[in-house]
N, C-alpha and C positions, 0 to 999 in steps of 0.2 A: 568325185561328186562335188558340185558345188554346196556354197550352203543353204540354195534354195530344194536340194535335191536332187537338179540334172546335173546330167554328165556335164565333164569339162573338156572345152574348147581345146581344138593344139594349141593355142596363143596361153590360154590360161596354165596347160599342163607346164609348156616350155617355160611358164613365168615363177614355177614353186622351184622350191629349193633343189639342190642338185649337192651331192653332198659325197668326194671321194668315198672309196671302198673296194673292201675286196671283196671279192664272189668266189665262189665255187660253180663250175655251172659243168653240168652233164648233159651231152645231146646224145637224147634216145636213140634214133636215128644211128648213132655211131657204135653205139654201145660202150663198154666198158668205162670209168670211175670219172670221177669229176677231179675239175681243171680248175687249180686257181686263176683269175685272170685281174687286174686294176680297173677298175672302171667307175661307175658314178652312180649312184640311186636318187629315184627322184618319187612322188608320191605314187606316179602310175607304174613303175617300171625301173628297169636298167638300162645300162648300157657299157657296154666293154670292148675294149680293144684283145685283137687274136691273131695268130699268124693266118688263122683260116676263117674260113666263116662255117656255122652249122649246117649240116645237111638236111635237117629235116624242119619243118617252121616250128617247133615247139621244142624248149629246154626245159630241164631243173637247175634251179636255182636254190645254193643257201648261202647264207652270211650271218655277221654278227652286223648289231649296232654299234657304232663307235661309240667310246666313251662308258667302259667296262660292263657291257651287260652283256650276261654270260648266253642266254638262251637264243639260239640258233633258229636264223628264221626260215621256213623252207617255203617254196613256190615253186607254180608252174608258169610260164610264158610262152607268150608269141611272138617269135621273131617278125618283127613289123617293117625291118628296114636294114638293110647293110651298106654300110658306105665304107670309100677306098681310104683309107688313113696310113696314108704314104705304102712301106711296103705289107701292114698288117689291113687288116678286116675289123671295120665299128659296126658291135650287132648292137640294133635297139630292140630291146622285149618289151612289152605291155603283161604287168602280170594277169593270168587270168583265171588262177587257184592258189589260195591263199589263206589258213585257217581265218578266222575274225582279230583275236585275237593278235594275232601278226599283224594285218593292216592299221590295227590302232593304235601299234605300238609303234610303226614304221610313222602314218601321220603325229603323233603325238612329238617322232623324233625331231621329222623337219619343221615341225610347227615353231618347237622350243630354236632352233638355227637360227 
């Protein structure tokens, strides 16, 4: 959200921080345990590189925040976009459950960046 209160633009989202990281991400759809993968966080979302891409439009997602903070953020996503990144698969998610408390500790993170 902006700081007027609306949503934000793709121009605006693509223009916040984007900050390396790891994930764990589980696709339901697949079942069984979650998958480390590198990828980037940004204030709406992820995105990660994969050998494959997800089967179904929604994952879980956890991670840590970089720079030792211990508690574990957990979310759900929508896979919003796959592109070819050479011979692996770039998912991007839009989070779209997320306790509160998680979101303002994830904005509070890239704020300080």
């Amino acid at each position: 959200m902006s700081e007027k209160g609306t949503p934000l633009s793709v121009e605006e989202r693509r223009d916040s921080a984007r900050v390396p990281i790891r994930i764990m991400v589980r696709d339901p759809a697949m079942g069984g345990s979650f998958e480390e993968y590198q990828g980037n966080l940004s204030i709406g979302g992820v995105f990660f590189v994969a050998g494959h891409p997800p089967l179904g439009g929604r994952v879980e997602l956890r991670f840590l925040l970089p720079g030792g903070r211990t508690e574990e953020i957990r979310a759900t996503g929508d896979v919003i976009r796959v592109t070819r990144e050479g011979q692996a698969f770039g998912t991007h998610v839009r989070f779209v459950e997320m306790p509160l408390e998680a979101e303002l500790a994830v904005a509070r993170f890239l704020e300080g960046r």
